[in-house]
LUMPAVEX-542308 format. One record per residue: residue number from 1; z, y, x of N, C-alpha, C, CB in turn. Coordinates in steps of 0.2 Angstrom, whole numbers, always signed. Glycine has a CB too. Example, Ala and Ser with C-alpha at 12.3 -4.5 7.8 and 13.67 -1.06 7.14 Angstrom:
! residues 2
REC:1:+39:-28:+66:+39:-22:+62:+39:-16:+66:+45:-22:+57 .
REC:2:+35:-11:+64:+36:-5:+68:+39:+0:+64:+29:-3:+70 .
This chain:
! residues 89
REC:1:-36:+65:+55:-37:+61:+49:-31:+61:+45:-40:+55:+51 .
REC:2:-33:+62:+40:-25:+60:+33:-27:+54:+28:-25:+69:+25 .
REC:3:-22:+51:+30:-24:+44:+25:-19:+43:+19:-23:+36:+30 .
REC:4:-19:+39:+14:-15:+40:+9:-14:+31:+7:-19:+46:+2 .
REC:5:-8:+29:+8:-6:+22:+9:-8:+19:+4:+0:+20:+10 .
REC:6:-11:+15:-1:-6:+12:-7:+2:+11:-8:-8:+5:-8 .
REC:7:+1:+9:-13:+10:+8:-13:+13:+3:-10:+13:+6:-20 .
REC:8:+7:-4:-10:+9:-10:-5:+11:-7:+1:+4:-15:-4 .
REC:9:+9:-2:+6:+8:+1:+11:+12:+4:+13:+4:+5:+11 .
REC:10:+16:+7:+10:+22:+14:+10:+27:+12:+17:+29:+15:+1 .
REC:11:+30:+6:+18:+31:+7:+24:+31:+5:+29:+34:+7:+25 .
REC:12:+21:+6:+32:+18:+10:+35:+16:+15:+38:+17:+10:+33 .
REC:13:+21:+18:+33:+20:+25:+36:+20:+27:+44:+25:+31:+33 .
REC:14:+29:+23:+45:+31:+27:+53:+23:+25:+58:+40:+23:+57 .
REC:15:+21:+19:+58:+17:+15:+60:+11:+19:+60:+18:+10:+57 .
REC:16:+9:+22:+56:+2:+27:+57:+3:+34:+59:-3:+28:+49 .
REC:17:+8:+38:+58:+12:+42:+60:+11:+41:+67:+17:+42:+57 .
REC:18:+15:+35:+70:+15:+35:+77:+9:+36:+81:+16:+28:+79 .
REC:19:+4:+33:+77:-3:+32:+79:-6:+39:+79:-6:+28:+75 .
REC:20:-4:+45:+78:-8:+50:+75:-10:+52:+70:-12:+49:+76 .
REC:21:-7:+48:+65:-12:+49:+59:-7:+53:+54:-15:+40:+55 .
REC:22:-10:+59:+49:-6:+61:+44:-9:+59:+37:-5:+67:+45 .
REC:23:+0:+56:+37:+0:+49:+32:+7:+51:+26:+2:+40:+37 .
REC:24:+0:+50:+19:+5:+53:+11:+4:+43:+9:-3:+63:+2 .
REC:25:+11:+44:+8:+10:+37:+1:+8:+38:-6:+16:+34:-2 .
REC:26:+6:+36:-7:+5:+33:-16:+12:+36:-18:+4:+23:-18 .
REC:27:+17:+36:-17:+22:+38:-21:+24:+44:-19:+27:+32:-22 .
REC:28:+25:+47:-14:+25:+55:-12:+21:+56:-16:+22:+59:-4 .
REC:29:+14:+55:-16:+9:+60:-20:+9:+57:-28:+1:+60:-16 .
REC:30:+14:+55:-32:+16:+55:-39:+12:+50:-40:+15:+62:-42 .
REC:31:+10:+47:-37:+4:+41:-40:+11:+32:-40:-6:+41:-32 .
REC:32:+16:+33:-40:+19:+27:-41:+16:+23:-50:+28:+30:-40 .
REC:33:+14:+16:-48:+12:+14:-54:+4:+17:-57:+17:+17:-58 .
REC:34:+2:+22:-56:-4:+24:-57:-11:+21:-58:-5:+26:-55 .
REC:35:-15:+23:-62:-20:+18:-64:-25:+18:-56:-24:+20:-72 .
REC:36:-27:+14:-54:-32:+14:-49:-37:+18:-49:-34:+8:-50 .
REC:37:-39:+19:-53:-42:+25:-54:-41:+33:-51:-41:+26:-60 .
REC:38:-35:+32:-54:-34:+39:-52:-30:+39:-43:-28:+42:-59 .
REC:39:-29:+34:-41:-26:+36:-37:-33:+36:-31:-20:+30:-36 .
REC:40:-38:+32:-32:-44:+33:-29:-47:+40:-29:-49:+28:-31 .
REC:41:-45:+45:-35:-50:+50:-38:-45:+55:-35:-52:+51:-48 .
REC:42:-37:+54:-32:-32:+58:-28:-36:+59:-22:-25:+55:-26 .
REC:43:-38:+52:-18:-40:+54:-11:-46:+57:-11:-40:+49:-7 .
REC:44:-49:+54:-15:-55:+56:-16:-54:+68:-16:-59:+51:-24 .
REC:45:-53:+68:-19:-50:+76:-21:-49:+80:-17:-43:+76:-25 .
REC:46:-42:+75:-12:-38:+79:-7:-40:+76:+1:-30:+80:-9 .
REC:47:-48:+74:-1:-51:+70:+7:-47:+66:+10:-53:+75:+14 .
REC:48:-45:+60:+9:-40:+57:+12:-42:+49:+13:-34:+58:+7 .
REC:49:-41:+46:+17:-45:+38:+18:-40:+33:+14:-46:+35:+28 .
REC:50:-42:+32:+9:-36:+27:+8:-36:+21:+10:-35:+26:+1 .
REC:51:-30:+19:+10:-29:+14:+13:-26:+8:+8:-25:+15:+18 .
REC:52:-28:+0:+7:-28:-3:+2:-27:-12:+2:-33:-1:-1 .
REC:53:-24:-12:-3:-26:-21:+1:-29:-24:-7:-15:-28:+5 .
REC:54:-28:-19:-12:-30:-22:-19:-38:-21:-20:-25:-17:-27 .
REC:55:-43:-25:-22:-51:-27:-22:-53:-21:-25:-54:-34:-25 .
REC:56:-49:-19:-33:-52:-14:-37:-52:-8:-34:-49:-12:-42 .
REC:57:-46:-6:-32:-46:-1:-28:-52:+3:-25:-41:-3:-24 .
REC:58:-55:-3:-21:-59:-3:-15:-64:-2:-16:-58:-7:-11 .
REC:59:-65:-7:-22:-70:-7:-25:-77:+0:-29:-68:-10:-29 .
REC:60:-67:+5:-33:-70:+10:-36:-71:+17:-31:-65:+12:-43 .
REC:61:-69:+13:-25:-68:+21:-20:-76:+21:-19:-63:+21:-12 .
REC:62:-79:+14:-17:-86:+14:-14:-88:+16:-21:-89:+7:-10 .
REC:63:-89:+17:-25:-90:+20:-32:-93:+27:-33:-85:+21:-35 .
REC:64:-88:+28:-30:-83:+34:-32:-88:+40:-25:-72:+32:-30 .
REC:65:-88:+34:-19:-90:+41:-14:-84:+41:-10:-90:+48:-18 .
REC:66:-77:+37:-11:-73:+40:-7:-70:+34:-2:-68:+42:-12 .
REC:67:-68:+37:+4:-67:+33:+10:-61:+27:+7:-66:+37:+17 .
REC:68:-61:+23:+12:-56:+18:+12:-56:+11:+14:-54:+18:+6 .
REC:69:-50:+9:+18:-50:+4:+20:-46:-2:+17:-48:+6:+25 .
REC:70:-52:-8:+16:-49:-12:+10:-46:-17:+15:-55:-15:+4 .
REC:71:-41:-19:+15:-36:-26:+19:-37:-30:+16:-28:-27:+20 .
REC:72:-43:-36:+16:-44:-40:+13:-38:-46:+17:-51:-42:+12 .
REC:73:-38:-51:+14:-36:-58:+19:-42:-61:+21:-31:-64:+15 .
REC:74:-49:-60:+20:-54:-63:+25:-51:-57:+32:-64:-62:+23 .
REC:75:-51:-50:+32:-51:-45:+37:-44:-49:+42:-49:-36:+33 .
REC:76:-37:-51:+39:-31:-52:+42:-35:-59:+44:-23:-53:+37 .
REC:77:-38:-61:+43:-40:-70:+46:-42:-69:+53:-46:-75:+42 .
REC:78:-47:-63:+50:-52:-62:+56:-48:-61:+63:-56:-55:+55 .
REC:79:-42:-55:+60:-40:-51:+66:-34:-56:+69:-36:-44:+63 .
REC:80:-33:-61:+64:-27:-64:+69:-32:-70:+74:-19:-68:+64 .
REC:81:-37:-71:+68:-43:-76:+74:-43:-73:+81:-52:-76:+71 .
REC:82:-45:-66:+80:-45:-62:+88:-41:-62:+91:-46:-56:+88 .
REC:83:-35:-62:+90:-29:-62:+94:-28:-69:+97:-21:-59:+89 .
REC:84:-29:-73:+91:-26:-80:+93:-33:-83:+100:-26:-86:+86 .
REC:85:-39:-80:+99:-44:-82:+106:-44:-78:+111:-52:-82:+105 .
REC:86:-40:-73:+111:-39:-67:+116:-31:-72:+119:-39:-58:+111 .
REC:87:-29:-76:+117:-23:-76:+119:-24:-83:+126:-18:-77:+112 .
REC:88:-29:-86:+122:-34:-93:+126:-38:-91:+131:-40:-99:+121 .
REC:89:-41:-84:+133:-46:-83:+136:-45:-84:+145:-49:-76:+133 .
């Protein structure tokens, strides 16, 4: 699987890399600054899951057709909720 970070994301990378994953930033792939749009209409192009923590973004991909993982802070609440009852169990 190839993912493509946002810019918030970029360092990330080693961390999905580790994981398996081959992983372009937003700013490798010329998209530093770019309109939302277009950076959703990259991965979308060159099959890539983006990865995101901005709503629009996430928004236009489900749009758009194109995969992607939106990081909301309900998602981080969740995940650290899990950790923190997993740690009491």
């Amino acid at each position: 699987m190839k993912i493509l970070l946002d810019e918030m994301y970029a360092g990330l990378k080693e961390y999905f890399e580790t994981l398996g994953y081959e992983v372009l930033t937003a700013q490798e792939a010329g998209l530093k600054s770019a309109k939302d749009r277009d950076v959703v209409e990259y991965a979308g192009k060159n099959n890539l899951i983006l990865v995101t923590q901005d709503q629009k973004p996430a928004e236009l991909a489900e749009l758009l057709g194109v995969k992607c993982v939106f990081i909301s802070n309900l998602l981080i609440a969740k995940l650290v909720d899990e950790k923190i009852k997993l740690m009491f169990k």
